[in-house]
N, C-alpha and C positions, 0 to 999 in steps of 0.2 A: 764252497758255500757261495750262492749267489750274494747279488748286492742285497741290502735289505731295502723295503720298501720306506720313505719318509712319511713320518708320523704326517698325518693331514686333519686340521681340525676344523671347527665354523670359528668364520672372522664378523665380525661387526664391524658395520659400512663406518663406523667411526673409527677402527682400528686402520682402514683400507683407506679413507679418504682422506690423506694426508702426502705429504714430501712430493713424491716425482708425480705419483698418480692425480694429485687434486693440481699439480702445475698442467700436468697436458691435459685436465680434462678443461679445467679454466680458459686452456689457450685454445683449445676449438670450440672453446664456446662462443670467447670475442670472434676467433676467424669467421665461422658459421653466420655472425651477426650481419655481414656483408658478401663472402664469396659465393653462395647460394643464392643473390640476386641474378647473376652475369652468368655462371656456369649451364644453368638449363636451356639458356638461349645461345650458346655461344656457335652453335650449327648456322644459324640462322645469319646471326653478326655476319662470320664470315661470307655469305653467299650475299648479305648485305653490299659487301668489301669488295664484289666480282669472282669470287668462288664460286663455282660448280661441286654438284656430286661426287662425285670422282674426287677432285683436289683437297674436297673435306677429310676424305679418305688418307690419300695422301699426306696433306698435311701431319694428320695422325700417326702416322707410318714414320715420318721425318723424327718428330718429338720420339717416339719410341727407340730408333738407333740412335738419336743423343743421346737419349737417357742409358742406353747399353752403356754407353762407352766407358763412363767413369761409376757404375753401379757397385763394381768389383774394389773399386777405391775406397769406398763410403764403407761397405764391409768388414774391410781388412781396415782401414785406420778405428772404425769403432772397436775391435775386437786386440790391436794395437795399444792403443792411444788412449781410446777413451771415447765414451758416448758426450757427455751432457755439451760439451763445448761446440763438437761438430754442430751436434742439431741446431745449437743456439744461432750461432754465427752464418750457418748455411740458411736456417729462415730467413734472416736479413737479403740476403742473394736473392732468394726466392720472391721474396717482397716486390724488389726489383722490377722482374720480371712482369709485373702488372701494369707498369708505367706503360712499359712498350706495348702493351693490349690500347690502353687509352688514348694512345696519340696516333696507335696507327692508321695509314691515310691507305691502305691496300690489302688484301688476302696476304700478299707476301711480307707484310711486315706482322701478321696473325701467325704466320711463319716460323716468324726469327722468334718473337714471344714463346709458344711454345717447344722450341727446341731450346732455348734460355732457359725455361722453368723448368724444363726433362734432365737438362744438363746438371745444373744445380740441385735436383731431388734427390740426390747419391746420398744424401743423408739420412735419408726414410730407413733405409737397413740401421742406424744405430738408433734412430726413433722407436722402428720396434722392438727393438731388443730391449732397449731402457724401460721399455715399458713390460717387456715380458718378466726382465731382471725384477721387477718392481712388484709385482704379484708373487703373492705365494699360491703353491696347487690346494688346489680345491675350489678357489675364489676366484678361479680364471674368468671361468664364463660371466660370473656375475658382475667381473669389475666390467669385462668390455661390453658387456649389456649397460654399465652403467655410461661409459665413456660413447656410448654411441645414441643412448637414451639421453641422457642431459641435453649435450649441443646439438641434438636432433629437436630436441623441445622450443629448443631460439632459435634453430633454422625453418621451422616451419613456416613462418610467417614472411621468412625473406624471396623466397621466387612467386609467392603473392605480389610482393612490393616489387622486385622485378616485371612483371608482366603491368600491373599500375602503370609504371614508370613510363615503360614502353608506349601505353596506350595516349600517355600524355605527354609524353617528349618528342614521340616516335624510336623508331628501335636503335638507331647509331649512337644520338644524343645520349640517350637515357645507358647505354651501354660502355659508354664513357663514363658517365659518371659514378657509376658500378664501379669498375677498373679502378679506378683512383680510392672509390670509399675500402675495395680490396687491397692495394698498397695500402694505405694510412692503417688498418688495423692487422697486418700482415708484418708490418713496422713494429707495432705493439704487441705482438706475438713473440716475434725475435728477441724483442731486451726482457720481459718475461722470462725465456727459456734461460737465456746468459745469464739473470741474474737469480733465478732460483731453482735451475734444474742440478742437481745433485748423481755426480759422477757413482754407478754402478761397478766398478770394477776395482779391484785393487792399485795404489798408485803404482808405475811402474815407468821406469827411464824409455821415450821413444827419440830415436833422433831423424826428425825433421828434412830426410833429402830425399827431394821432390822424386830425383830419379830413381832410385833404389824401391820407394813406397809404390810408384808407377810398377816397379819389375814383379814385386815381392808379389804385390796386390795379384796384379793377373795371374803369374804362377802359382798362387792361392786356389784361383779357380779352377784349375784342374781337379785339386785337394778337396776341394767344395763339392764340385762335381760328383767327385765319386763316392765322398760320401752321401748325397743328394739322391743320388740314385743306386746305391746301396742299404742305405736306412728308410729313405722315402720312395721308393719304384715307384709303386701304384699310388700314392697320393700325386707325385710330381707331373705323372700320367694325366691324371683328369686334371690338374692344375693347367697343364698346355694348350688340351683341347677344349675346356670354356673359355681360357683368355681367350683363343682363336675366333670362339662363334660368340664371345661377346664382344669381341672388340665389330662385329659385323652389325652388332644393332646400337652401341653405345650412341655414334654421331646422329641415328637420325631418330629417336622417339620423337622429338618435338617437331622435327621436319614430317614424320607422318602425319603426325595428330593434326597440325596447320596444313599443309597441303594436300591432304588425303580426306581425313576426317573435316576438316573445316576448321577444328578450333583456332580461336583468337590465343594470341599469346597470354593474356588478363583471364582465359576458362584454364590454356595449360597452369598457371603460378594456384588457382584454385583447387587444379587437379594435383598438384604438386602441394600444396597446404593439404588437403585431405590426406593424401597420403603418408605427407612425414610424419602427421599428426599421427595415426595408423602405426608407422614404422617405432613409433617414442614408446608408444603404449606396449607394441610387441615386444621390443627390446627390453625393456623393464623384464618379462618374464622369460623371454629364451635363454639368456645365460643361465637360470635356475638350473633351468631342464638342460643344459650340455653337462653344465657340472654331475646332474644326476643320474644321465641314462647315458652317457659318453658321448664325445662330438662324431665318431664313424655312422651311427645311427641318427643324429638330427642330420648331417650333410644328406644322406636317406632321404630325411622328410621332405628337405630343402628340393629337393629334384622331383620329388613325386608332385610339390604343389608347382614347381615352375612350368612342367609341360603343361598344363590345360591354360596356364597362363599365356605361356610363346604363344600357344597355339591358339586361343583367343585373340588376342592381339589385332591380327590382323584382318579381323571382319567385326570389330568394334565401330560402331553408325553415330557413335555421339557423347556426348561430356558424361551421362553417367555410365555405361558403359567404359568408358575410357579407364574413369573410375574404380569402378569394382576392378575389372581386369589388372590396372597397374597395381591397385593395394593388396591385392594375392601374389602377385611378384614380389612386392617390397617385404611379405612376409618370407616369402621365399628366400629372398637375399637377404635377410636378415639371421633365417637357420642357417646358410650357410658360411656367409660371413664370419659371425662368430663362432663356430662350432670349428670351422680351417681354422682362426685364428688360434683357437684355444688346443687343437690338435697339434701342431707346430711346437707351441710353448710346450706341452707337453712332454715333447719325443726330442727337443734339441739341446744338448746341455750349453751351459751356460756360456763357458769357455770359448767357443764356437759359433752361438746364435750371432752375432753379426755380419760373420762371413753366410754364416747358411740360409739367415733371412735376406741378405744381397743375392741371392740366388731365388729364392720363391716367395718374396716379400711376407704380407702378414698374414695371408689369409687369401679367401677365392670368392668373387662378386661374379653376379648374372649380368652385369652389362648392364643396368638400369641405369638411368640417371639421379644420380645421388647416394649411387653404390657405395660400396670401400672401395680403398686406392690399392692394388694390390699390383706390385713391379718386382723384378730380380730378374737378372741376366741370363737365366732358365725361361725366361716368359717373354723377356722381352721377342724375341724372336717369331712365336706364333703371336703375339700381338701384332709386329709391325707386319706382318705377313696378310691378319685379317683385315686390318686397317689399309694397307695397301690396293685389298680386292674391294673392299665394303661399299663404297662407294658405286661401281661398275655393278655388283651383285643387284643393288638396290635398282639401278635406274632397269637394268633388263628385268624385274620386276620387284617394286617394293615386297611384296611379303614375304619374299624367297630367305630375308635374313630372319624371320622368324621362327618358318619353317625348319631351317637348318639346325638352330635352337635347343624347337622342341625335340628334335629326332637325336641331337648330341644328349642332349637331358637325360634322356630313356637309355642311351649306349653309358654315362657315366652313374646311370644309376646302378648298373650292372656291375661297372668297374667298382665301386667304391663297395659293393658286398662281396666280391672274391678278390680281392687287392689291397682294400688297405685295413690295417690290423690296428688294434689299438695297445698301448705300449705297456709294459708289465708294470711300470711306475712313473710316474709323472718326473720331469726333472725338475728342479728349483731354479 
C-alpha cells in the first residue's frame, strides 16, 4: 500500500497568523522599515568608494564563496540542534555586519561588510525551514503571499526615502546613515526572534564540538546532494541556471537606469515605490493561485511574463517606461518566488528540510532588485561564477545581461515542463 495522502483543509488567516509565522512576518516588517533605503543604491555606493564594474562583480563573487563556506553548517545544526536559537542569535551577527557598511572609508572595506554578512547568513537554511515547519499544506502559497505581501507594503515607501535622502545629503552621507538606521533595527529583529521564536523540532540531546559539527556538517553534504539531485534533478537544474543569469543583472539595474537611461536616484526610489506597491497588490493574490493550480505551472507563468520583460529592459528611453517594464518583472518574480518556495515545502520532509534547503535555499528570484534572497551550497557556485563575469559582460556591452536573461527564460521554460513533476502529496 502506498503512503496515504494527508487530510488537507482551508485555514483562516486567524488560525495561520499566529506563533512562529506572525514572529517572522513582524520581523520583516520592522527590517523592511529601513534595509530597503540602502540596498537599491548599494552598486552605486560602492563605485562611489572607487569601484569599478568589474570589482562590483567581483565583490559579489567574494560574498558568495563566504557564504559557501559555512552554508552546510547552518543546515546540519538546524536539522541537529534545532532552528529557532540559531536564527535568533545569528540575526544579531548579521546586525553587525551593517556597522562596517557605515564607517567604511573604501570599496575594500564594502568588501569585508559583505563577505561578514554572507558568512554569518548560514542561518537562512533554518530560517526556512522554521518557516516551512510552521505552515501546514494547503496554506503554503497563501501564508508566503502573505509574508511577502505585508513587509512589502512598509517597504514601499523606503527606497523613495532612500533616493530623498540621497538628493539631499548626497549619496555617501545619506548612505551612511541608512547602514546604521539598518543595524539599529536589524538589532531589533534579533532579540525578537530569541525571545519569541518557538523551536520546531522535537527536543533532542546535541553536543556542542565545534570540530565534529564542522566534519559531520560537510560529510552531510554529499548525503544532501544526492538526495538533491535524485528527488529534485530538474528543479535544481533551472535553480543553477537563473542564479547564474541573475546574478549577471542583480548589481546593475540602478547603474543602467542612472547612467544609461539618465534617471536620478529620487525617479529610481519612485520607480521602486510603484513597483513594490505593484509587488504588495500581486502578492496578496498569487499564493491563492499556486495553492490552487500547483507551483510547476505558475513557475510556467513566471518565465512567460519575464522574457518580454528581460527583453524590454534594455531599450527603455525613460521613468515611465522604466516603469511598466520593471512592474511586469516584479510580477514575474513574484510567480516565481513563491510558487519555488512553496514547491520545495512541498516535496521535502521535514526531518531533512534544513539540510536540503542549505542546499537550494527557499525558493528561485529573477535577479530584480528586491527579489527573494535565495542561497544554498548547490547555488552558490553558479552565482559566484555569474557575479564574478557580470561586471566584464556589462562594460563590453550593457544589455548583453539582459539578453542572456531573456534567452535562459525561454530554455527554463522548456525545462520546468519536461523536468519538474509535481509530488503525489505535499509533506507536512
Amino acid at each position: 500500500m502506498g503512503k496515504p495522502e494527508p487530510t488537507i483543509r482551508e485555514y483562516t488567516l486567524r488560525e495561520l497568523m499566529k506563533g512562529n509565522i506572525l514572529v517572522l512576518t513582524v520581523s520583516r516588517i520592522i527590517w523592511s522599515l529601513s534595509s530597503s533605503i540602502v540596498w537599491p543604491y548599494q552598486s552605486l555606493f560602492i563605485q562611489d568608494l572607487g569601484g569599478t564594474k568589474p570589482i562590483i562583480g567581483v565583490i559579489t563573487a567574494l560574498g558568495n564563496f563566504t557564504g559557501m563556506l559555512f552554508y552546510p553548517l547552518g543546515g546540519y545544526i538546524a536539522d541537529k540542534s534545532g532552528r529557532a536559537k540559531l536564527v535568533g542569535y545569528s540575526t544579531l551577527l548579521f546586525a553587525g555586519s551593517f556597522l562596517i557598511y557605515a564607517f567604511a572609508p573604501s570599496w575594500e572595506w564594502i568588501a569585508v561588510a559583505i563577505s561578514v554578512q554572507q558568512l554569518v547568513l548560514f542561518y537562512m537554511p533554518a530560517l526556512n525551514a522554521i518557516m516551512a515547519d510552521s505552515i501546514p499544506p494547503g496554506a503554503r502559497g497563501k501564508i508566503l503571499s502573505l509574508t511577502i505581501s505585508i513587509p512589502e507594503a512598509v517597504r514601499i515607501l523606503a527606497p523613495f526615502i532612500g533616493g530623498w535622502l540621497i538628493e539631499t545629503y548626497t549619496r555617501v552621507p545619506a548612505m551612511r546613515i541608512g547602514y546604521l538606521l539598518s543595524f539599529i533595527t536589524a538589532m531589533a529583529v534579533g532579540i525578537m526572534r530569541i525571545k519569541y521564536l518557538k523551536e520546531t523540532l522535537p527536543p533532542k540531546e546535541f553536543k556542542w564540538d565545534i570540530k565534529e559539527i564542522f566534519i559531520e556538517s560537510y560529510k552531510d553534504i554529499w548525503k544532501s546532494s544526492k538526495w538533491i539531485f535524485t528527488n529534485l534533478r530538474g528543479y535544481t537544474v533551472i535553480a543553477m541556471v537563473l542564479i547564474f543569469v541573475a546574478s549577471l543583472v542583480q548589481p546593475f539595474w540602478v547603474i543602467y537606469a542612472n547612467e544609461i537611461v539618465g534617471l536620478s536616484e529620487w525617479q529610481w526610489g519612485q520607480m521602486l515605490l510603484v513597483a513594490g506597491l505593484s509587488k504588495t497588490i500581486v502578492s496578496l493574490f498569487v499564493g491563492n493561485y499556486v495553492d490552487k493550480i500547483g507551483p510547476r505551472k505558475c513557475m510556467m507563468i513566471a518565465f512567460m511574463l519575464g522574457v518580454p520583460g528581460m527583453l524590454a529592459f534594455p531599450y527603455v528611453t525613460g521613468f515611465i517606461s522604466v516603469t511598466i517594464v520593471y512592474v511586469l518583472l516584479v510580477l514575474a518574480n513574484a510567480f516565481v518566488w513563491i510558487s519555488s518556495g512553496v514547491y520545495l515545502a512541498n516535496i521535502i520532509p521535514r526531518n531533512i528540510r534544513g539540510r536540503i534547503m542549505a542546499g537550494l535555499g527557499q525558493g528561485i528570484p529573477l535577479g530584480i532588485t528586491g527579489g527573494g534572497y535565495a542561497q544554498g551550497f548547490v547555488l552558490f557556485i553558479p552565482n559566484m561564477l555569474g557575479s564574478l563575469v557580470s561586471g566584464f559582460i556589462y562594460e563590453l556591452n550593457p544589455m548583453y545581461p539582459w539578453y542572456i536573461n531573456a534567452i535562459t527564460l525561454v530554455v527554463c521554460l522548456g525545462f520546468t515542463f519536461w523536468m519538474v513533476k509535481e509530488p503525489d502529496h505535499a509533506e507536512v
